[in-house]
C-alpha positions as CSV (number, residue, x, y, z in Angstrom):
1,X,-8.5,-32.9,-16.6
2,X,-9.2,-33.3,-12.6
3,X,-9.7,-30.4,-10.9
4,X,-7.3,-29.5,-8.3
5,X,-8.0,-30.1,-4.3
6,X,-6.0,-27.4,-3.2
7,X,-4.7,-24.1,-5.0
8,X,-3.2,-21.1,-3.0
9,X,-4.6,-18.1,-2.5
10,X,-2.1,-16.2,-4.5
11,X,-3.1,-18.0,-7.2
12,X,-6.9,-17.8,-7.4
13,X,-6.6,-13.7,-6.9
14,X,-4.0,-13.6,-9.3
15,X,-6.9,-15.3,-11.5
16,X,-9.3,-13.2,-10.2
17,X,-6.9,-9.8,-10.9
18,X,-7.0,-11.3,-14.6
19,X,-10.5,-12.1,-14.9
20,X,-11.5,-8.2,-13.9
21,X,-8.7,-7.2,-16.5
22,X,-10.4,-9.0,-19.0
23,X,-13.8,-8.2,-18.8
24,X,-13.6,-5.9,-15.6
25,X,-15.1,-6.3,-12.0
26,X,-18.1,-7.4,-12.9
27,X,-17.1,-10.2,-15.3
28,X,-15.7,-11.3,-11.7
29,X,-17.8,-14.3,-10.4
30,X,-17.3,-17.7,-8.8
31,X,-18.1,-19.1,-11.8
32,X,-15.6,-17.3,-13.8
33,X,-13.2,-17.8,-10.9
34,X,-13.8,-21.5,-11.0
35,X,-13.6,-22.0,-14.5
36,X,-9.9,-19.8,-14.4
37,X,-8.3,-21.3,-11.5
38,X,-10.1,-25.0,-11.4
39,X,-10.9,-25.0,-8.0
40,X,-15.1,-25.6,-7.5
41,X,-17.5,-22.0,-6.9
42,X,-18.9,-23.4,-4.1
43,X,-15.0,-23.6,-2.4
44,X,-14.2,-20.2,-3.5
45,X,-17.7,-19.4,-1.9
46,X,-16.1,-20.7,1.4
47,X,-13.0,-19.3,1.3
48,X,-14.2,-15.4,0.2
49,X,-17.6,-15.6,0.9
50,X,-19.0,-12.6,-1.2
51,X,-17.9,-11.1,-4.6
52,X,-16.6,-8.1,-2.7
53,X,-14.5,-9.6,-0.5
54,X,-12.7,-11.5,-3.2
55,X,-12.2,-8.3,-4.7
56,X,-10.9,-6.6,-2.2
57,X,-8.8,-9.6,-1.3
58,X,-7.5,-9.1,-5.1
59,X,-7.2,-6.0,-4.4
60,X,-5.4,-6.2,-1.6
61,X,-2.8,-8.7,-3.0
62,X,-2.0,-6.0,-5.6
63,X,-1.3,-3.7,-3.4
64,X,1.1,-5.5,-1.5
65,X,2.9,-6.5,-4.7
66,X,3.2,-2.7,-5.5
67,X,4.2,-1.7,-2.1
68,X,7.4,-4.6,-2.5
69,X,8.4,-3.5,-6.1
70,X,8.2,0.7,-4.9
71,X,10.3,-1.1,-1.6
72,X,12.8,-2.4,-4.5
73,X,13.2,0.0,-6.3
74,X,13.5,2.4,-3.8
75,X,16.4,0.1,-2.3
76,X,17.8,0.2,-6.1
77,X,17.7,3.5,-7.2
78,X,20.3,6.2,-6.4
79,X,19.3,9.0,-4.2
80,X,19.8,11.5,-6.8
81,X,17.1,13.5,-9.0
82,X,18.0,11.3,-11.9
83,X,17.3,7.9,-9.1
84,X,13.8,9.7,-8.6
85,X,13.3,9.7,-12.1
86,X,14.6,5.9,-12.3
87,X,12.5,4.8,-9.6
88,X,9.1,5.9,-11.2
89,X,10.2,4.6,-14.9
90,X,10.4,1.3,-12.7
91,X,6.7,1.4,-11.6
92,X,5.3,2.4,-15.5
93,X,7.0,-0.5,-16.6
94,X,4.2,-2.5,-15.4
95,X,1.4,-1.0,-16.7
96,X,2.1,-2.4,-20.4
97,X,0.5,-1.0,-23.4
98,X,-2.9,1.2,-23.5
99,X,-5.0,-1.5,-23.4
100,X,-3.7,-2.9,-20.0
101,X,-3.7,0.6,-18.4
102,X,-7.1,1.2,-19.7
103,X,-8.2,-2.1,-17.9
104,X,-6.4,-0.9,-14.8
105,X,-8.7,2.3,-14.7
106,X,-11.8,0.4,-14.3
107,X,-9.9,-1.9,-11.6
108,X,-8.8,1.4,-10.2
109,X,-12.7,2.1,-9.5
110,X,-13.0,-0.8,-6.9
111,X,-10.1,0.6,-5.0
112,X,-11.7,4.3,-5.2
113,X,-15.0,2.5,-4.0
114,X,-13.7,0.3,-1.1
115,X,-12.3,2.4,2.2
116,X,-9.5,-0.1,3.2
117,X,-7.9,0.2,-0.5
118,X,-8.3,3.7,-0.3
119,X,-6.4,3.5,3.1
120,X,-3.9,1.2,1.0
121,X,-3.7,4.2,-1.8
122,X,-3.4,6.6,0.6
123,X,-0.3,4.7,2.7
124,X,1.5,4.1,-0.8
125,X,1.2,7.7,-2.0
126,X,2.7,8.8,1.1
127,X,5.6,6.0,1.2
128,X,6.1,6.7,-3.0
129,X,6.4,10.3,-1.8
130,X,8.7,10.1,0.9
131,X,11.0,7.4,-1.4
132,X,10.9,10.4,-4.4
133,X,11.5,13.1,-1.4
134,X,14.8,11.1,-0.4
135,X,16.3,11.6,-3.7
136,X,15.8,15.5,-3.7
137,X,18.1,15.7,-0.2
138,X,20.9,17.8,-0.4
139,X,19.0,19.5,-3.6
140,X,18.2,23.5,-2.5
141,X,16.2,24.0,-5.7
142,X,13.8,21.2,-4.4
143,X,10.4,23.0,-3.3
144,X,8.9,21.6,-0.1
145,X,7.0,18.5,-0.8
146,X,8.5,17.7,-4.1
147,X,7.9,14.0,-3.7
148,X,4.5,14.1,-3.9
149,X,4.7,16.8,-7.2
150,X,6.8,14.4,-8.7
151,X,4.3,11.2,-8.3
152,X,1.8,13.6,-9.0
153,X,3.3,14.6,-12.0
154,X,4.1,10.9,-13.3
155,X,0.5,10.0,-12.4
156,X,-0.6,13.0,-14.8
157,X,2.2,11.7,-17.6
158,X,0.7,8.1,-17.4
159,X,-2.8,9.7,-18.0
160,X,-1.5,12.0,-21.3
161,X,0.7,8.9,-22.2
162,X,-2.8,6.9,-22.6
163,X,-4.2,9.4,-24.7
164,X,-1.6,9.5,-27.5
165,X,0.4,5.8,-27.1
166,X,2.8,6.0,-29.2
167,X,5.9,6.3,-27.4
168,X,6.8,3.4,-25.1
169,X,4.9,4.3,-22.1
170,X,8.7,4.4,-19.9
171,X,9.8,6.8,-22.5
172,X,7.2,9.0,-22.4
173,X,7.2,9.1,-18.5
174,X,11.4,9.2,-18.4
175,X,11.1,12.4,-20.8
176,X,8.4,14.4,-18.8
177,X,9.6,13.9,-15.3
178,X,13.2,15.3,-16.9
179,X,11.2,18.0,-17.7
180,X,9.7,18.2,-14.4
181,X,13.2,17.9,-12.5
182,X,14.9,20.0,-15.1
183,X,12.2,23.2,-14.0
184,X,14.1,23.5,-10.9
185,X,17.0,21.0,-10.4
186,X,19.1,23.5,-13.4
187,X,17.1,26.9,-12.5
188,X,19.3,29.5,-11.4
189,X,18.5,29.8,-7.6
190,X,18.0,33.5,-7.3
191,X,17.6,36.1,-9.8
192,X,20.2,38.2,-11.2
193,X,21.5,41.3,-9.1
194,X,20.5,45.1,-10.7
195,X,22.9,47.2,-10.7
């Protein structure tokens, strides 16, 4: 089969994303790139130039994929506790089984490594936060800052999760941020009065 003259860049870094999946960012070369999306190393060499700026143009990609779907389901979800809840079952839903969120962790290492994907995690934590914060308006119980809690607290869940998979990863989240909304949302607001 010919190889193709022209291929979008969407493509080639979504065949780059699955090449560090698969045998993780260092299996990432030209020559691994060119044998997954078809198009010749030395015009991937052209367009990217070096092995880190494809992966940070991967990267990059991925992020803005995440930042629409959080945008979604932020738009989706009611602003309730129980649309909170909702909105971060929606984001575990693409992390798969254990093996796919394993293979995310070492992905997870280029963003830690790279400042502008930091800058990218940093921006998303705080617009996940402030999506999460929306649904607790109106809630007294709420402590100050309870959208970042809760994201923190489904980050930790996806991190236990991983260590005993057997639960769907959703149902595993959707039961421990109950939990984590339950600790306040139905806690009586004050304590009793002595007489």
């Amino acid at each position: 089969m010919p190889r193709p003259k022209t291929l979008p860049n969407e493509e080639v870094l979504d065949a780059a994303i699955s090449i560090m999946r698969k045998e993780g960012p260092e299996g990432l070369t030209f020559a691994a790139l060119s044998a997954g999306c078809g198009l010749s190393a030395s015009t991937l060499v052209q367009r990217f130039e070096t092995k880190s700026r494809l992966i940070q143009a991967a990267l990059l990609q991925a992020w803005d994929r995440l930042d629409r779907l959080t945008a979604e389901l932020a738009e989706s979800t009611p602003k309730t506790p129980a649309g909170a809840v909702s909105l971060l079952v929606g984001l575990s839903g693409d992390y798969g089984g254990i093996e796919t969120y394993a293979d995310d962790l070492m992905i997870l290492r280029e963003d830690l490594r790279d400042p502008a994907l930091r800058a990218r995690g940093a921006a998303w934590r705080d617009a996940l936060s402030a999506a999460i914060g929306a649904r607790f308006e109106g809630v007294a119980a709420a402590p100050t800052g309870v959208g970042l809690m809760m994201a923190s607290q489904w980050q930790g869940a996806l991190l236990w999760w991983s260590f005993d998979p057997r639960l769907p990863v959703q149902d595993f989240v959707e039961e421990s941020l109950k939990r984590f909304v339950a600790a306040f949302v139905t806690a009586p607001s004050a304590a009793p009065e002595r007489r």
